[in-house]
LUMMARNU-848057 format. One line per field, with one value per atom (N, C-alpha, C): residue number from 1; atom name; chain; x, y, z negated. Coordinates in Angstrom, 3 decimals, decimal comma. Layout:
N
seq: (NUM / ...)
atom: (CA / ...)
mol: (A / ...)
east: (X / ...)
north: (Y / ...)
up: (Z / ...)
This chain:
69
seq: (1 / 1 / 1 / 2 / 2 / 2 / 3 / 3 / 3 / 4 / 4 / 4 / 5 / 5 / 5 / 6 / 6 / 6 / 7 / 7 / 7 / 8 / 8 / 8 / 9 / 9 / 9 / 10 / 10 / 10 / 11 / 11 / 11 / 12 / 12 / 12 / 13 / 13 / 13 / 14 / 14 / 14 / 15 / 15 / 15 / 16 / 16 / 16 / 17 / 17 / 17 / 18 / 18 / 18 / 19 / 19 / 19 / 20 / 20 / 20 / 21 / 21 / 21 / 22 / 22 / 22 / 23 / 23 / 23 / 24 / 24 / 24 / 25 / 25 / 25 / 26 / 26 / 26 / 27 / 27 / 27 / 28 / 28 / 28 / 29 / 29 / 29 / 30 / 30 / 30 / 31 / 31 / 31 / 32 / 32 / 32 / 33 / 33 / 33 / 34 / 34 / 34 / 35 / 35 / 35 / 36 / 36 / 36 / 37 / 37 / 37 / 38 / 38 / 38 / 39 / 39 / 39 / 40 / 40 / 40 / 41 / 41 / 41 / 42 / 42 / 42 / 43 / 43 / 43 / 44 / 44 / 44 / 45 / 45 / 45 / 46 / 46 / 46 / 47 / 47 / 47 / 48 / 48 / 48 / 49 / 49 / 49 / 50 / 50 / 50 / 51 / 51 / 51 / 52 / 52 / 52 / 53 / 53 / 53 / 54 / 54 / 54 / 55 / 55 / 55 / 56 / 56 / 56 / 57 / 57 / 57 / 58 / 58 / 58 / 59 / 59 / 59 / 60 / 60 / 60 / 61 / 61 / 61 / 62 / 62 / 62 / 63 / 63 / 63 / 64 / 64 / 64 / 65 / 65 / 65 / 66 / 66 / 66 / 67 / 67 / 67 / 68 / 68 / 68 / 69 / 69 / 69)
atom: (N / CA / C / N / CA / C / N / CA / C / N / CA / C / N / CA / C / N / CA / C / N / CA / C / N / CA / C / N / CA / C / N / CA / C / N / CA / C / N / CA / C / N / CA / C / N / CA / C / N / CA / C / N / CA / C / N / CA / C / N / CA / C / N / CA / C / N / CA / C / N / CA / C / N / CA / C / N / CA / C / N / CA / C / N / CA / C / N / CA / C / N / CA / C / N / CA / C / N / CA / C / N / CA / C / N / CA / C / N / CA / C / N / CA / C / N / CA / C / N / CA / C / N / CA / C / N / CA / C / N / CA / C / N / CA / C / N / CA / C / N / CA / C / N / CA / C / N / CA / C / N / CA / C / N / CA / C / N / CA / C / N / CA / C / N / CA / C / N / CA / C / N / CA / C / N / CA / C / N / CA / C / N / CA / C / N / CA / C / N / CA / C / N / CA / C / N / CA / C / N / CA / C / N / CA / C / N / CA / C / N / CA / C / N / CA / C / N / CA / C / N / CA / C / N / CA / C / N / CA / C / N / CA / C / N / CA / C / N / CA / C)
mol: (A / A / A / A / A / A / A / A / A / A / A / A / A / A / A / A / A / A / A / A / A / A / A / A / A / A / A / A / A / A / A / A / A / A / A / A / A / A / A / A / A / A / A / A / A / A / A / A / A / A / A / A / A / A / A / A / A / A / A / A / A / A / A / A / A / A / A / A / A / A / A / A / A / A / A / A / A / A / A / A / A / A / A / A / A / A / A / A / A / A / A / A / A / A / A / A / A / A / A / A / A / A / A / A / A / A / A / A / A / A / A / A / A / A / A / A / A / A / A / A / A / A / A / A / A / A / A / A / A / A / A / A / A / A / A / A / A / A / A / A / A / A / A / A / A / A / A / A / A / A / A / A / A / A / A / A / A / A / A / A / A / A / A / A / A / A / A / A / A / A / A / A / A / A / A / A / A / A / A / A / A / A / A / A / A / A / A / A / A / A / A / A / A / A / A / A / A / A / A / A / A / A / A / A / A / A / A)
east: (18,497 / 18,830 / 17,701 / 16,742 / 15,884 / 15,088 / 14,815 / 13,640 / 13,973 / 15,168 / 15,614 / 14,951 / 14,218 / 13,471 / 14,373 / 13,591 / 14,144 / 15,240 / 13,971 / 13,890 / 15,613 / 15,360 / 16,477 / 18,029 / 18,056 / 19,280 / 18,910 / 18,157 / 18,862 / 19,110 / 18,279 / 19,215 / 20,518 / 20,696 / 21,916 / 23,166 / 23,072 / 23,662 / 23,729 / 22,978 / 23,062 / 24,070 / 23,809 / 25,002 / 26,272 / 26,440 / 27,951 / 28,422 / 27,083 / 27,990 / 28,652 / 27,677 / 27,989 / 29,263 / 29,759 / 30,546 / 32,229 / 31,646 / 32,974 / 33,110 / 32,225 / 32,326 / 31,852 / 31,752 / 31,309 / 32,441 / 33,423 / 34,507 / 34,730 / 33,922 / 33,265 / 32,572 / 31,782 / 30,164 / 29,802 / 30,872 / 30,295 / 31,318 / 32,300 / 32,706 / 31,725 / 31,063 / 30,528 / 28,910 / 29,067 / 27,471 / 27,857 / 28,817 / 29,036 / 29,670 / 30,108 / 30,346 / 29,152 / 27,833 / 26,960 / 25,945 / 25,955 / 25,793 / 26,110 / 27,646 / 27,877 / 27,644 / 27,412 / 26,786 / 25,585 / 24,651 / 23,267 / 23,402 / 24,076 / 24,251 / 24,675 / 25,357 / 25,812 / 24,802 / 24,648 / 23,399 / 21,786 / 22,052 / 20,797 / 21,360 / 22,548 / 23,036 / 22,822 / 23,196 / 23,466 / 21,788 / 21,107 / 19,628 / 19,322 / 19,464 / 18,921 / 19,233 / 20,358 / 20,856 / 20,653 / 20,306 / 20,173 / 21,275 / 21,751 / 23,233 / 23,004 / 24,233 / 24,977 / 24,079 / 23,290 / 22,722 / 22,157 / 21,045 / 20,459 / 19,126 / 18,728 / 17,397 / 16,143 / 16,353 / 15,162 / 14,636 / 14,978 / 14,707 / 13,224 / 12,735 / 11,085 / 10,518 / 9,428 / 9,171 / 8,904 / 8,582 / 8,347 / 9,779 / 11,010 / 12,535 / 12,382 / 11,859 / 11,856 / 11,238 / 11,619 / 10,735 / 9,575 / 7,915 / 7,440 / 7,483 / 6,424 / 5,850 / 4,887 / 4,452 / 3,066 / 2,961 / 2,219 / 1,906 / 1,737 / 0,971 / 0,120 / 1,045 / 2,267 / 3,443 / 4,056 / 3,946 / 4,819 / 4,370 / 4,906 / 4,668 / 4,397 / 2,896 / 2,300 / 1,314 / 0,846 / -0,360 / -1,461)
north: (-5,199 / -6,068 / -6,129 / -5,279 / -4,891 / -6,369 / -6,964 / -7,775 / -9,700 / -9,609 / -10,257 / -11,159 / -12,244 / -12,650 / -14,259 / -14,796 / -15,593 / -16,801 / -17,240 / -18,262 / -18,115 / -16,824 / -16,724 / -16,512 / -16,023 / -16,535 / -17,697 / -18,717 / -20,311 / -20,950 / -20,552 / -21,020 / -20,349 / -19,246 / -18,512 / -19,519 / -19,776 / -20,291 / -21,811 / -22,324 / -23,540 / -23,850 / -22,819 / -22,606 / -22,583 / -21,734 / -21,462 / -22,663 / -23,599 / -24,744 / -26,046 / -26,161 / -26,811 / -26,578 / -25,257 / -25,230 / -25,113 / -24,825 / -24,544 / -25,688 / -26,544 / -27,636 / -29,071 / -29,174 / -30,150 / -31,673 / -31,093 / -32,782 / -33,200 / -32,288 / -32,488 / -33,194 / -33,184 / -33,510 / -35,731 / -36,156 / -37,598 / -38,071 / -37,438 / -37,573 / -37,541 / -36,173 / -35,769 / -36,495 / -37,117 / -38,038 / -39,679 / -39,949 / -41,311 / -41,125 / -40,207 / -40,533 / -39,936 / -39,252 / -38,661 / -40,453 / -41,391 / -42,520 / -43,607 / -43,362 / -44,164 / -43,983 / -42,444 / -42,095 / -42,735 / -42,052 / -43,305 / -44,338 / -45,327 / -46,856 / -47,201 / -46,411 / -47,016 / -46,281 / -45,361 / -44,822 / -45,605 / -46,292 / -47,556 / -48,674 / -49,107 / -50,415 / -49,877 / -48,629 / -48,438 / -48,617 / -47,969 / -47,849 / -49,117 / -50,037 / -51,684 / -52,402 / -52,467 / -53,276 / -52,492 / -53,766 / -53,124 / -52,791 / -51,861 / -51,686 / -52,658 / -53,154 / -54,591 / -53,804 / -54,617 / -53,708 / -52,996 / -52,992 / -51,684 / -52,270 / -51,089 / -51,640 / -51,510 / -51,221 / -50,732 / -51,952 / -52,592 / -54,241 / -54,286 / -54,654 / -54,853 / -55,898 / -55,319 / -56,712 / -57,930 / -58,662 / -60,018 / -60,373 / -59,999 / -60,764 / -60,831 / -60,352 / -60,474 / -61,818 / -62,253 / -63,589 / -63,077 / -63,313 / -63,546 / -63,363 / -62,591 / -62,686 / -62,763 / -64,320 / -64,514 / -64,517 / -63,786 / -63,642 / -65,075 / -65,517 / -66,986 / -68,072 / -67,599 / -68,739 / -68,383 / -67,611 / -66,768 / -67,486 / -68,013 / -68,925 / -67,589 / -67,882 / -67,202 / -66,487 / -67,012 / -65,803 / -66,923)
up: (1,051 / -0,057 / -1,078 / -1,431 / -1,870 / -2,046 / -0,958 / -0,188 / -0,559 / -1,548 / -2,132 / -3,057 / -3,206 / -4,056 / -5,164 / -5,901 / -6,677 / -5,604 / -4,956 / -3,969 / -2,696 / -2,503 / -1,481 / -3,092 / -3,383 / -4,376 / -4,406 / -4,723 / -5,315 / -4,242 / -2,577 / -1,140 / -1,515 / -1,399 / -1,488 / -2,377 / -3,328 / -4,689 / -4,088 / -3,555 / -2,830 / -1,651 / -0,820 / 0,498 / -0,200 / -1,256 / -1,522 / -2,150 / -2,828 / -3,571 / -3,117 / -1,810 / -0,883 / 0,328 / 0,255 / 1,004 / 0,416 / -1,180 / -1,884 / -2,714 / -2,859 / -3,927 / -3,481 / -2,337 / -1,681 / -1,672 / -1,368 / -1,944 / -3,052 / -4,084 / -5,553 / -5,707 / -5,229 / -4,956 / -5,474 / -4,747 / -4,818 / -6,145 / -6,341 / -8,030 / -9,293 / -8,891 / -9,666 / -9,726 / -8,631 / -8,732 / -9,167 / -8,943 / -9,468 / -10,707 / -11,293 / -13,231 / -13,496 / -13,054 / -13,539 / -13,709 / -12,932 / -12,344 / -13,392 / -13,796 / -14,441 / -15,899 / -16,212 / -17,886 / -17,910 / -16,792 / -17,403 / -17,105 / -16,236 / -16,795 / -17,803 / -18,342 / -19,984 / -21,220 / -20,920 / -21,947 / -22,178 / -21,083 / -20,941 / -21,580 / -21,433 / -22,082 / -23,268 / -23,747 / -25,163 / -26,077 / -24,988 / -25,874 / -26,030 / -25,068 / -24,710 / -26,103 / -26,381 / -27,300 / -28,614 / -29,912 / -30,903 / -31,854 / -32,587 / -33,476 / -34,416 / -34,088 / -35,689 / -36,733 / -37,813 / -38,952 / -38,794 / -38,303 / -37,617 / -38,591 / -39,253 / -40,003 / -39,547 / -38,409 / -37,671 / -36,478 / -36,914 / -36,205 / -35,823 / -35,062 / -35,247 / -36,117 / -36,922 / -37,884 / -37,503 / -35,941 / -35,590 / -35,925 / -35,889 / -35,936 / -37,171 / -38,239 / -39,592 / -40,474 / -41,098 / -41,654 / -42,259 / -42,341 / -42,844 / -44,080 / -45,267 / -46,489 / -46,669 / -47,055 / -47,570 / -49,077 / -49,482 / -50,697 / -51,325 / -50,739 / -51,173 / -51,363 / -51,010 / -51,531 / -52,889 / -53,177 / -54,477 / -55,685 / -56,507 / -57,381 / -58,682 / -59,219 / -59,925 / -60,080 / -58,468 / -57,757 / -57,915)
């Protein structure tokens, strides 16, 4: 047992998860699936009021219109 290194525990830890948790397995990959599809919609779109708009959506300030300059 001695002769035991990192590598053979995470095969080890692997065999058992697969054999005890395996009709788990495609649940747990399709809501893992469906969090980042929506965590992408969420970043994509910008929040109602969000002040952090990029300045091209912003109108324009030219000084040189300002009555007094």
């Amino acid at each position: 047992m001695g002769n035991l290194t990192g590598w053979h525990g995470l095969i080890l830890l692997l065999v058992v998860l697969l054999l005890f948790a395996a009709p788990k397995l495609p649940g747990l990959a399709r809501s893992l699936g469906q969090s980042i599809t929506i965590f992408r919609g969420e970043v994509k779109k910008p929040a109602a009021g969000d002040e952090s708009a990029p300045a091209a959506d912003l109108p324009a300030k030219d000084d040189a219109t300002k009555p007094g300059a």
